[in-house]
C-alpha positions as CSV (number, residue, x, y, z in Angstrom):
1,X,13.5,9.3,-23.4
2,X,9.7,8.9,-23.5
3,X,8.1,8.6,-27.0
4,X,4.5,10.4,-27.4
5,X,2.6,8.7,-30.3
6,X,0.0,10.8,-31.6
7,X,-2.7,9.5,-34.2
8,X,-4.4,11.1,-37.2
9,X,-7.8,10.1,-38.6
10,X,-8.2,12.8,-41.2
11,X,-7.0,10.6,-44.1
12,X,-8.5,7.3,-45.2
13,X,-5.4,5.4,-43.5
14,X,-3.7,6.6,-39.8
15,X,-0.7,7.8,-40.0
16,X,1.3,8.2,-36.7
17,X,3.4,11.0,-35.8
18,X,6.1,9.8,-32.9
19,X,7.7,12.7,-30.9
20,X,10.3,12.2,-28.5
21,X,10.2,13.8,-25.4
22,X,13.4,13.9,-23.7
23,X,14.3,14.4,-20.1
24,X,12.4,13.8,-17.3
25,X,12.0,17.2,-15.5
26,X,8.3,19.0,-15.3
27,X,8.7,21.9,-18.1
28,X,9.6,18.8,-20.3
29,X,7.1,16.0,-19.0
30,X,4.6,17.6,-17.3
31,X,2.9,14.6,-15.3
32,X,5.1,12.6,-14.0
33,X,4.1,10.8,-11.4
34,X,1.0,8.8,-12.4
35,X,1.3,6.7,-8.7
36,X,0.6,8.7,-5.9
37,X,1.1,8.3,-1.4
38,X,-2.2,5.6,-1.9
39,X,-0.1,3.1,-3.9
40,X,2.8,3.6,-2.4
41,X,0.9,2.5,1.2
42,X,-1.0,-0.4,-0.6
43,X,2.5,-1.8,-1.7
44,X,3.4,-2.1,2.5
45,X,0.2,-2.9,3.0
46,X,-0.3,-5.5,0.9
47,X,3.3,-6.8,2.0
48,X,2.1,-6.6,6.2
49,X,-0.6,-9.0,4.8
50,X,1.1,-11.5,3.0
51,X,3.6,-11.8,5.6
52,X,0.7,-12.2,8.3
53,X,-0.8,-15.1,5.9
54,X,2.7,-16.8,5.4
55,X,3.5,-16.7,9.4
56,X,-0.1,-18.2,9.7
57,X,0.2,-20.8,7.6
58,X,3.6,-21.9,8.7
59,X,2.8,-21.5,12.5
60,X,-0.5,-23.8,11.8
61,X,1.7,-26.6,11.8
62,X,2.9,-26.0,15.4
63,X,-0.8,-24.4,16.3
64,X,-0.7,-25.8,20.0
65,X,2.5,-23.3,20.7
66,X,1.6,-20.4,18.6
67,X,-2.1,-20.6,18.8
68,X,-2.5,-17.0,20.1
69,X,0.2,-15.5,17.6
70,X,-2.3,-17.5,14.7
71,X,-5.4,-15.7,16.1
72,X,-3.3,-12.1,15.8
73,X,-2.2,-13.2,12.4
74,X,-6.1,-14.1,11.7
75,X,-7.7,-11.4,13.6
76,X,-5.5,-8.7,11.5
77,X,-5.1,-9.9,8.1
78,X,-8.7,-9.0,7.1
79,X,-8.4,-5.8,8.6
80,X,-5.4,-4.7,6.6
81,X,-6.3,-6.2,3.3
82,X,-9.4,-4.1,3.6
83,X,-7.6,-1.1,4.0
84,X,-5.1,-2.3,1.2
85,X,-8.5,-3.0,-1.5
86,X,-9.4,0.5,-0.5
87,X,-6.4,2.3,-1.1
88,X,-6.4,1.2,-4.9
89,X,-9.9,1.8,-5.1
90,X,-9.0,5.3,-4.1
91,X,-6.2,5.7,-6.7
92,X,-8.5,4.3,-9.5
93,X,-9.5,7.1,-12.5
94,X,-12.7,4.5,-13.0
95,X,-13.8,3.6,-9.8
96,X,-17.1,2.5,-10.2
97,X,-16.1,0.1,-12.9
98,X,-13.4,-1.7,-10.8
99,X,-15.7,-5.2,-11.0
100,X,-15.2,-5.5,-14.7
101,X,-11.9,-6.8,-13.4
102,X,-13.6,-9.3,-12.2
103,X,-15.4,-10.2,-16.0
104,X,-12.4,-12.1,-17.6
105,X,-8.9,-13.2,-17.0
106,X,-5.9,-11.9,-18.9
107,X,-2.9,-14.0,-18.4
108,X,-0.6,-11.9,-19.9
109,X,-1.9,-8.4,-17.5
110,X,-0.4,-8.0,-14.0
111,X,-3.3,-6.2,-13.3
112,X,-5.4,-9.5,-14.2
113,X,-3.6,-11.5,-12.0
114,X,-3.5,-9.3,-9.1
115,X,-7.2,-8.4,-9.2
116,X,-7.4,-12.3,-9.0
117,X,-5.2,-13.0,-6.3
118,X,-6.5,-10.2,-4.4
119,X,-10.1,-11.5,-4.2
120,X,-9.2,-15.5,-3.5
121,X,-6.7,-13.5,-0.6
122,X,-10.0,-12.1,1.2
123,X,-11.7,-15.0,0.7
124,X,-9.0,-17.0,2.8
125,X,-8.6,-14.4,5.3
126,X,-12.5,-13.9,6.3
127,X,-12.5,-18.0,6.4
128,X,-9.3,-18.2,8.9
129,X,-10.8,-15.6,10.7
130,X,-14.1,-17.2,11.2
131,X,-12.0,-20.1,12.1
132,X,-9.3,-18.7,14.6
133,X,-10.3,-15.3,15.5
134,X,-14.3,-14.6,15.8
135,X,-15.5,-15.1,19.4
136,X,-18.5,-17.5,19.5
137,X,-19.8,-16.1,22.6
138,X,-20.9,-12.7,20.7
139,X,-22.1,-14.3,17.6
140,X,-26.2,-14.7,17.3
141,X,-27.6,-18.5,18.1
142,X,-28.4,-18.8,13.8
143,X,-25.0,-18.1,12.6
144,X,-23.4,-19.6,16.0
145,X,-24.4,-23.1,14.8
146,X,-22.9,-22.0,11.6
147,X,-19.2,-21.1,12.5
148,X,-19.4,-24.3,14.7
149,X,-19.6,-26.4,11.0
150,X,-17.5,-24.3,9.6
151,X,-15.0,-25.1,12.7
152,X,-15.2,-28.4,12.4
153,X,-14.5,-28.5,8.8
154,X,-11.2,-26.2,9.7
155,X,-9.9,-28.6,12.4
156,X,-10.4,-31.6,9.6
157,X,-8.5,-29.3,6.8
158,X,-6.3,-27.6,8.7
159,X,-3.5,-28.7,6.8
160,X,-4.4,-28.2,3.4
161,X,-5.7,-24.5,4.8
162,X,-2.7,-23.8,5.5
163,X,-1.0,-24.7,2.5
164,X,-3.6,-22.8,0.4
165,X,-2.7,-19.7,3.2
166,X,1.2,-19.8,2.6
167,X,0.6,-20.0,-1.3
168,X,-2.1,-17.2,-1.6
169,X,0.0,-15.0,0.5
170,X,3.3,-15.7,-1.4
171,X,0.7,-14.8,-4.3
172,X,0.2,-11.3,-2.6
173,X,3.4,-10.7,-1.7
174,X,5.2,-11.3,-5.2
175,X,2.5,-9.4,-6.7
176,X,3.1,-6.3,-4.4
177,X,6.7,-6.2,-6.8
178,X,5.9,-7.3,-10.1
179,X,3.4,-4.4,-10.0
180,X,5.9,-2.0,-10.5
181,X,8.8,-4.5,-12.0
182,X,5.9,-5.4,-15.7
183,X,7.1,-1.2,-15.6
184,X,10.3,-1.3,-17.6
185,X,10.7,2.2,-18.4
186,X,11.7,3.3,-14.8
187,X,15.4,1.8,-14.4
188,X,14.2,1.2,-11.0
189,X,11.2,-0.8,-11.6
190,X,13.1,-3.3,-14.3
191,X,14.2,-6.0,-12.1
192,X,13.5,-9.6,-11.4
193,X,14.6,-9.1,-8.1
194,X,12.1,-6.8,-7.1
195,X,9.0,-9.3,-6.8
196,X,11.0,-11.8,-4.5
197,X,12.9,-8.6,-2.8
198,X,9.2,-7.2,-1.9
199,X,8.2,-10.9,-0.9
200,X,10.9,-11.3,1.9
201,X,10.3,-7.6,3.5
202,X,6.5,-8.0,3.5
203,X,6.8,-11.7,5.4
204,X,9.6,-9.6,7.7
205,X,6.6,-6.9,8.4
206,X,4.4,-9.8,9.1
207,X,7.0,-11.6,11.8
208,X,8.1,-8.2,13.0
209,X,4.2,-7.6,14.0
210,X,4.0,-10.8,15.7
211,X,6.8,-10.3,17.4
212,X,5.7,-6.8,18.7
213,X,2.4,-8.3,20.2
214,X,4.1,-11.7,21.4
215,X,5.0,-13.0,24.8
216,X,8.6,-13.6,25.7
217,X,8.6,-17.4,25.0
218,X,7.3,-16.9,21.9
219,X,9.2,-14.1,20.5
220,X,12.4,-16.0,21.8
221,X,11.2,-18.7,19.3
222,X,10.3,-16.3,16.2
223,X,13.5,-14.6,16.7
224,X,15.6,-17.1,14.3
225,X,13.1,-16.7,11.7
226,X,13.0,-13.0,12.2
227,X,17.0,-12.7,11.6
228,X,16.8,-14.9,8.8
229,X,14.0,-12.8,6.6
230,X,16.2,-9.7,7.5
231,X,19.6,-11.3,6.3
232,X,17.6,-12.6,2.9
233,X,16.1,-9.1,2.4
234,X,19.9,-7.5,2.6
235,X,21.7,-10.4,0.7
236,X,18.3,-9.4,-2.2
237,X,19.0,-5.8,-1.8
238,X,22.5,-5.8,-2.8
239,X,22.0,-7.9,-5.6
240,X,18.9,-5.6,-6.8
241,X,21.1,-2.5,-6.4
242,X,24.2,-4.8,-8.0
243,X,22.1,-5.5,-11.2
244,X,20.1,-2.5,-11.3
245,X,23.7,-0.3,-11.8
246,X,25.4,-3.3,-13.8
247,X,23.0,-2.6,-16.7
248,X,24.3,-0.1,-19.4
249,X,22.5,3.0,-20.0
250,X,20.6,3.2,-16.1
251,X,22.8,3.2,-13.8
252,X,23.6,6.5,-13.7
253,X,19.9,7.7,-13.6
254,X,18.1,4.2,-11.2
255,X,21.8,4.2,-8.3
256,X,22.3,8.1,-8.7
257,X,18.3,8.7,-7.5
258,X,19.2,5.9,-4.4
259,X,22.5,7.7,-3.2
260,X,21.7,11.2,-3.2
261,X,19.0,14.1,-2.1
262,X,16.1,13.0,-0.3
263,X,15.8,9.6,-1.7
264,X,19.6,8.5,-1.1
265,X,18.7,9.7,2.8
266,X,15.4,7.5,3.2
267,X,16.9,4.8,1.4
268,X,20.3,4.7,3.4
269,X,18.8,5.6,6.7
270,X,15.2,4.4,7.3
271,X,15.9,1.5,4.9
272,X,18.9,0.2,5.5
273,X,20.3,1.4,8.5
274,X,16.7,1.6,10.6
275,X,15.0,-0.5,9.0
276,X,17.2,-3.7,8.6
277,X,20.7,-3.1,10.4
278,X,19.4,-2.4,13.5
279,X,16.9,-4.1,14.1
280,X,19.1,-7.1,13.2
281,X,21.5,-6.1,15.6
282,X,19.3,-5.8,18.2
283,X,17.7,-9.7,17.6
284,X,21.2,-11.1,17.2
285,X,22.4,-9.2,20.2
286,X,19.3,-10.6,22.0
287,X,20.2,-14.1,21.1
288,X,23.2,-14.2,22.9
289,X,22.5,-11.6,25.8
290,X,18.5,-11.1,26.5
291,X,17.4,-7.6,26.3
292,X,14.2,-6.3,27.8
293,X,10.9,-6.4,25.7
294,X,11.2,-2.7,24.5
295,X,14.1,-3.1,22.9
296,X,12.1,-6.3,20.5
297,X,9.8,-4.0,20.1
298,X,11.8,-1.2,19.2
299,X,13.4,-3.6,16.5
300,X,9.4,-4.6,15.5
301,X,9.0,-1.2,14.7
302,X,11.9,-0.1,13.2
303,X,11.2,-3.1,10.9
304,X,8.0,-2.3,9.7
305,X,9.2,1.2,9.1
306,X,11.8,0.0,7.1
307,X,9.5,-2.3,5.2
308,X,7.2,1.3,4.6
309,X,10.4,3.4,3.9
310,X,11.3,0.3,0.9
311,X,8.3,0.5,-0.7
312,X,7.9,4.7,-1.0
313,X,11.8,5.1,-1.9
314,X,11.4,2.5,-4.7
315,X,8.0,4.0,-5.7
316,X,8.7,7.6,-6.1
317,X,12.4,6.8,-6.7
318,X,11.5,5.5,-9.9
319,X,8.8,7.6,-10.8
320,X,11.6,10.6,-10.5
321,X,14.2,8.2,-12.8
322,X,13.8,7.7,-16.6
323,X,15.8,5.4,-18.5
């Protein structure tokens, strides 16, 4: 039940008319779905990039061994927060006012702290990049000299770069779910689990795109930490969908929306089955009995389709549920 609250001015005090609209079909609620296809891609988006920033900050430690898989991470995390930024500039009503964001902080608006977190993210990313993944060789003689500082600064604060990485993309990551979760009229959106549940598949998408662009040695390393996201993200799903039916008055609308029609066949099949089952199976299989590289790939991909299907089904699964 949605309440409409209407406000009169023709008297010398307001006086407030509440209407209750019930049901959530189109005759009754005309717009529904505020969030459109734009959102629904920044939210995997945003998730690819955090995990890219995590892996990069945690393989920084070990950079002699995975200093090419650091340079992809580097070279690509810029790239896709771009297209991430530009995605919610595109769904904005007010686009043109979208650095007014930037004018104050509100500590108690998600939007606030994404903005935020958002802008100190591409700050990070363009200095690892400069860093790790700019080749000197094309850059001008003037801004040559430049990067070499800036270089040599990295290699003295590598550490603490990498600590301000991990934390800044954790940042993103949990943001990515408490979007939607601060949104606790849609029984699928009113979970705690949903921030830390978007964390662990967007760090997944990130290790699953290493993986796909890595050499045998290395992916044979990853592969642990690859198996271990994926169990985490299904151990988190079952205790989101748990949770989400255990509370009175939703269930019936949040798990009957993730078990039937369309969004019970993404959810089931690209999600769980394609997107986390096998692609586990296929890196624990690999473990004990190695497979050729198409079939890590194949579990790369599936991963990061999974991680995509996740964010749409939730997204558009709970802008179709009302509690």
């Amino acid at each position: 039940m949605t309440s409409l609250i209407v406000t009169g001015t023709g008297t010398d005090r307001a006086d407030d008319l509440v209407v209750d609209i019930v049901g959530g079909n189109e005759a009754v609620y005309p717009h529904l779905e505020a969030w459109e296809w734009p959102i629904a891609a920044y939210l995997f988006i945003g998730g690819l990039a955090a995990g890219l920033m995590i892996f990069a900050g945690v393989l920084g430690r070990r950079s002699t061994q995975f200093r090419r898989s650091i340079a992809i991470a580097d070279r690509w995390t810029p790239f896709v927060l771009v297209v991430g930024l530009l995605l919610l500039w595109v769904d904005l009503a007010n686009r043109w006012n979208v650095w007014r964001l930037y004018l104050t902080f509100r500590t108690s608006s998600a939007m606030s702290w994404g903005s935020w977190i958002l802008a100190v993210a591409v700050i990070v990313a363009a200095v690892r990049f400069a860093l790790h993944a700019f080749d000197l060789e094309r850059a001008p003689k003037r801004v040559r000299g430049r990067l070499t500082k800036l270089r040599h600064w990295g290699a003295r604060s590598r550490r603490a770069l990498d600590l301000v990485t991990i934390a800044v993309g954790i940042g993103v990551g949990l943001y990515t779910g408490v979007l939607l979760s601060s949104i606790s009229a849609r029984p699928l959106w009113d979970s705690s689990l949903l921030a830390p549940l978007f964390l662990v598949s967007g760090t997944a998408a990130g290790g699953a795109l290493l993986l796909a662009m890595a050499d045998a040695d290395t992916r044979h390393v990853l592969a642990p930490a690859s198996i271990a996201l994926g169990g985490v993200e299904l151990a988190l799903l079952a205790a989101y969908l748990f949770t989400t039916g255990a509370r009175a008055g939703v269930a019936d609308s949040a798990l009957d929306t993730l078990s039937r029609g369309g969004y019970g066949l993404a959810f089931w099949g690209l999600v769980v089955a394609a997107g986390l089952v096998i692609p586990l199976s296929i890196e624990i299989f690999d473990r004990f009995r190695p497979l050729a590289a198409a079939w890590s790939r194949t579990a790369s991909a599936l991963t990061l389709t999974g991680s995509a299907a996740l964010r749409a089904v939730i997204l558009f699964g709970g802008l179709a549920s009302v509690a």
